[in-house]
N, C-alpha and C positions, 0 to 999 in steps of 0.2 A: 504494500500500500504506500504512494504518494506521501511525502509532506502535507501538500496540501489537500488529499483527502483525508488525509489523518486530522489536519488541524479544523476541519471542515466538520467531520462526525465527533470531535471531543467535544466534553460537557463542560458547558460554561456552570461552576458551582455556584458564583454567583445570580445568576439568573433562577435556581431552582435553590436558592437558600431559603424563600420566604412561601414557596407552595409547601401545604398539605396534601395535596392528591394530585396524582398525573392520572392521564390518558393512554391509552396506546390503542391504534387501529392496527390490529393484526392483519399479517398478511407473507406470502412466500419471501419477501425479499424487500420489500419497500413499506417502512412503518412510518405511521405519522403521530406525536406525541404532543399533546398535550398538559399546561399544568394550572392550577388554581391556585391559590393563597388561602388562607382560613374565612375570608368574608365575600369568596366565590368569586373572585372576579381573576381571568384568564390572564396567567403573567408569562407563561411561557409555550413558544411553539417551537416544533422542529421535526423536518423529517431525514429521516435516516435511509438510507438507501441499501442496507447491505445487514444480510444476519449477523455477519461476524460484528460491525458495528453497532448493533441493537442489543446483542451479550454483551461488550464494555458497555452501552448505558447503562445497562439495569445493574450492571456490579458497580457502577458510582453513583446510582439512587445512595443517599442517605437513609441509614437504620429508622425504621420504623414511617417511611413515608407509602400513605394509599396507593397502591397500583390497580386501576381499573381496567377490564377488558373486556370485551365480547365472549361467550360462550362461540366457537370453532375448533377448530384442527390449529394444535399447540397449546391451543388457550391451559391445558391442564398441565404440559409441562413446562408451561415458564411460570404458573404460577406454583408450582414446587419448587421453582427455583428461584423464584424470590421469597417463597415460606424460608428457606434454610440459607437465605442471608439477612433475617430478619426483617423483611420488610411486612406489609400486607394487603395481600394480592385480594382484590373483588372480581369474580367473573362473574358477570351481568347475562342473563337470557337476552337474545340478538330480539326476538319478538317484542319486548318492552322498551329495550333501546331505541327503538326505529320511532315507537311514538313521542320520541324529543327532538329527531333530525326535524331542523328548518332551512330549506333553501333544498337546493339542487341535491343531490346525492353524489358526493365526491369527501375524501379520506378526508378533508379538513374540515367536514360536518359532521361526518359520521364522529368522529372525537370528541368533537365538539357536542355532540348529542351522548357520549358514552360519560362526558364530564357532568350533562345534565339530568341523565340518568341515575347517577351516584347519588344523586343529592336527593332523589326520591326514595322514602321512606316508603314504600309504601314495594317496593320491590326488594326484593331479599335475593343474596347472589346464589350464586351456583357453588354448591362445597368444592374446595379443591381436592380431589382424589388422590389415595396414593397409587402405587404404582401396580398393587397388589390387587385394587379396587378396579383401576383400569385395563387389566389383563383379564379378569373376569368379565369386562363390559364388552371387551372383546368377543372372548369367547360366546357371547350370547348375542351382538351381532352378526355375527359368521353363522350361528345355529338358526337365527331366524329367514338370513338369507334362503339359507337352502331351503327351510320349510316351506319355502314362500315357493321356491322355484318347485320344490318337489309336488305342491298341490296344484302349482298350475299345468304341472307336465301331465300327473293324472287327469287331470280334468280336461287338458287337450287330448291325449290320447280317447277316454272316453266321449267326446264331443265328436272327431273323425270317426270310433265306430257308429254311433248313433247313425251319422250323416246315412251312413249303410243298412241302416234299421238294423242293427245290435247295443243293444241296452244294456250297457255294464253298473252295478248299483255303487253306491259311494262308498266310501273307504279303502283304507291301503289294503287290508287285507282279501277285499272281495277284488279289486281291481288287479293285483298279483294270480289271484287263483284264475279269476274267471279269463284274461287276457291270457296269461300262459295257457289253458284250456282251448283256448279258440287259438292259438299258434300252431297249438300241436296236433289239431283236429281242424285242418283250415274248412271255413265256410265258404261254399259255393258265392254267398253273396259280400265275398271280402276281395278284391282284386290281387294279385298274384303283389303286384307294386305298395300296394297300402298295405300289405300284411308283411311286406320287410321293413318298411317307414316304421310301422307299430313296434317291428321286434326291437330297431335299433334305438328307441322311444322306450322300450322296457325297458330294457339294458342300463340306456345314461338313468331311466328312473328307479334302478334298484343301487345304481353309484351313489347318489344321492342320497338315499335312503341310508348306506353304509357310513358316510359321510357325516349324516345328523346322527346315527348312532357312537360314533364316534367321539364327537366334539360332544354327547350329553352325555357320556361318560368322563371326561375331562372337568364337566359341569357338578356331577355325581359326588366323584371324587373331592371336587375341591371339597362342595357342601357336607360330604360328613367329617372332614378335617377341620371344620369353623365352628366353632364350639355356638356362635351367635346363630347361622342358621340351622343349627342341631336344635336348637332350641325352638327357633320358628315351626320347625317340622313338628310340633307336639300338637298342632294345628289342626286339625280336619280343614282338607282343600288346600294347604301350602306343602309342596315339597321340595324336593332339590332347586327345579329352575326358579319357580317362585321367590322361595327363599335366597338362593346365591343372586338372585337379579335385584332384590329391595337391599340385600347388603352393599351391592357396587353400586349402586345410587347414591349412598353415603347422604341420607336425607334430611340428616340432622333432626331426627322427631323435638331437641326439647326445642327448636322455634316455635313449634305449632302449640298453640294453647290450648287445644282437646284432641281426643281422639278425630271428631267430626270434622274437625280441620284437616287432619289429617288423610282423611279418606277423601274427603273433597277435592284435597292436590292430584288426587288421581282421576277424580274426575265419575264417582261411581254413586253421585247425589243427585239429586233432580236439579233440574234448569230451572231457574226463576224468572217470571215474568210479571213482579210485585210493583203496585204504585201505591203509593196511602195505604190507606187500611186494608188495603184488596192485595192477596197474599193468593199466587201462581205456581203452582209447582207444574212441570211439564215431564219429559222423559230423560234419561241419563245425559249429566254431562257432556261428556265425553270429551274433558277437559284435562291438560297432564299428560302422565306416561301414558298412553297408550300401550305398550309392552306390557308393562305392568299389570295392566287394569286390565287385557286381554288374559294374561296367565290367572288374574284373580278369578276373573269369573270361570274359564276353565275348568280351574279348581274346583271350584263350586259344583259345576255340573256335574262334574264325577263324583263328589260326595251326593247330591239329589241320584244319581243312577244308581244307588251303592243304598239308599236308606232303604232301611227294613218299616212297612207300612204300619204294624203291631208292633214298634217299641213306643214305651211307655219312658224313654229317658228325655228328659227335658229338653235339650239341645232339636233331636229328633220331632219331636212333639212341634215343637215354635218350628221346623222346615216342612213341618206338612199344612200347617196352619196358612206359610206363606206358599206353600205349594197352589192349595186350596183355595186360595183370593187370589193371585198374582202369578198362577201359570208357571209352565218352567224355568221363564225367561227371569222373568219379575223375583221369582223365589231366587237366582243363580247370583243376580245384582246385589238382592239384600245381603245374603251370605258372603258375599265378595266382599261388600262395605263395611260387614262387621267383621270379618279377619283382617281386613287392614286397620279396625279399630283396633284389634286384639295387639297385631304387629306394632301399630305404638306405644302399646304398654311394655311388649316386652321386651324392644330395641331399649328403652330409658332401665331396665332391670335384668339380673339374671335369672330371674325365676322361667319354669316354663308352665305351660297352659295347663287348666288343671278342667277335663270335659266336665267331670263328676264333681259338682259340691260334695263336701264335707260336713255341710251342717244340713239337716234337713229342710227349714224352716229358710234358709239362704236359695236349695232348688225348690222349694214352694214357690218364691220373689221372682224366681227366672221364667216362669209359667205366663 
């Protein structure tokens, strides 16, 4: 590097002596920063052109000054590394920031919007993950990928034979039997060309299939090695994925003031439509994780396929109740809502779930 690129990306101390909080618009190669003072008003600009220049900024940030950013790609490993040079790092959701940009959409507004987004209480940052958290977040986008690819591949394959009037029924396992079946017993009404398209359509969809068995065993594993989601799994309707995917969210349950809050973040409460005295409830959120709030309800539904109609245990008793008013769907939601109530009690403790009261007069209450 140049003299005078060098002299060009060094930090003037004195110009960032008298901010509290910078800015940074993340980005591959070209960051633009911004900083305030304690009474908000913008004393410092700069953009920096070069990574290797943008790591010497942030190691001659001053101990203990706010670093603001964007939720993206990096955003969780620079702000690890400014945790462990004492500084502290805000990563801001990019959806909330954007309702502060004014003017054009270009990197010295966008800052300038992430400076004025800080300043809003009313948004709460994004936890910085560790590196353990993020390798888990991983493996559970890589697993939903392929789920995603795997169900559209079955569902194309059975969409082309229908085209043929053959009706193959849904799921993985009727889809394997019944497709291999008509491979091996070719149908008069399957063309010589579409019944090798299909074989080679099976094949990549049982690679797949190997593939998400794979990486849910890498999932498996970690979750009975974490003593926190061992503990989640005491749960009816959370299990491994459930469980290791609310751990690498790192959600921080004590910000939220209730449980109800808490399940709201996910988005598994009704929509409001309230003005004055006139109080709207509509259908789910579907506000938040999405992932999340997908694996809850899941959950759930496999616990409603699994109840037994003649138990008389409380738990049991309150899912047929909601069975009975509110349909599969409706009963799947409630149960999803109220394990993610359960999840924040017992992220803040080490205890785990306890189905059965202990006192009688306590499962009387639960009724």
């Amino acid at each position: 590097m140049s003299k005078n690129t060098s002299k060009k990306n060094s930090l003037p101390a004195a110009d960032l002596s008298a901010c509290t909080t910078v800015a940074v618009d993340l980005a591959k190669s070209v960051f633009q920063v911004a900083g305030e003072d304690q009474l908000g008003q913008v004393i410092y600009e700069k953009r920096i052109r070069s990574r290797e220049a943008f790591v010497t900024f942030l190691q001659q940030l001053p101990a203990g000054i706010a670093v603001l950013m964007e939720t993206g790609p990096g955003a969780q490993a620079w702000g690890r590394m400014l945790l462990k040079q004492g500084n502290q790092p805000r990563i801001l959701p990019a959806r909330h920031v954007v309702n502060h940009r004014s003017g054009p959409k270009n990197d010295r507004n966008d800052v300038l919007a992430i400076l004025r987004a800080g300043r809003d209480q009313h948004i709460h940052a994004v936890p910085v993950k560790t590196e353990a958290s993020q390798e888990m977040q991983a493996l559970h986008r890589v697993r939903q990928r392929y789920v995603k690819e795997h169900t559209a591949m079955g569902n194309q394959m059975r969409g082309l034979l229908l085209e043929y009037g053959v009706s193959i029924p849904q799921g993985k396992a009727a889809i394997d039997r019944e497709i291999s079946r008509l491979l091996e017993n070719p149908s008069p009404l399957i063309p010589e060309l579409l019944s090798e398209l299909i074989s080679e359509l099976l094949e990549e969809w049982k690679t797949l299939d190997d593939r998400i068995e794979v990486i849910t065993g890498r999932v498996k594993k970690a979750a009975q090695e974490n003593e926190t989601t061992q503990r989640l799994m005491t749960v009816r309707g959370i299990g491994p994925i459930l469980s290791s995917a609310v751990v690498a969210k790192q959600t921080e349950p004590e910000r939220f003031a209730n449980a109800r809050d808490f399940a709201a973040y996910f988005g598994t409460v009704p929509e409001q439509h309230s003005s004055g005295n006139t109080v709207r409830l509509g259908k789910m959120a579907k506000r938040g994780d999405a992932y999340i709030r997908s694996l809850a309800i899941q959950g759930a539904h496999a616990v409603l396929r699994q109840l037994n109609p003649n138990s008389e245990q409380p738990d049991d008793r309150r899912l047929q109740r909601w069975l009975s008013r509110h349909g599969q769907k409706g009963a799947a939601v409630r149960l999803a809502n109220r394990n993610l109530r359960i999840i924040w009690v017992l992220l803040q403790s080490k205890e785990v779930y306890r189905r059965q009261p202990e006192d009688p007069q306590e499962a009387a209450m639960t009724e």
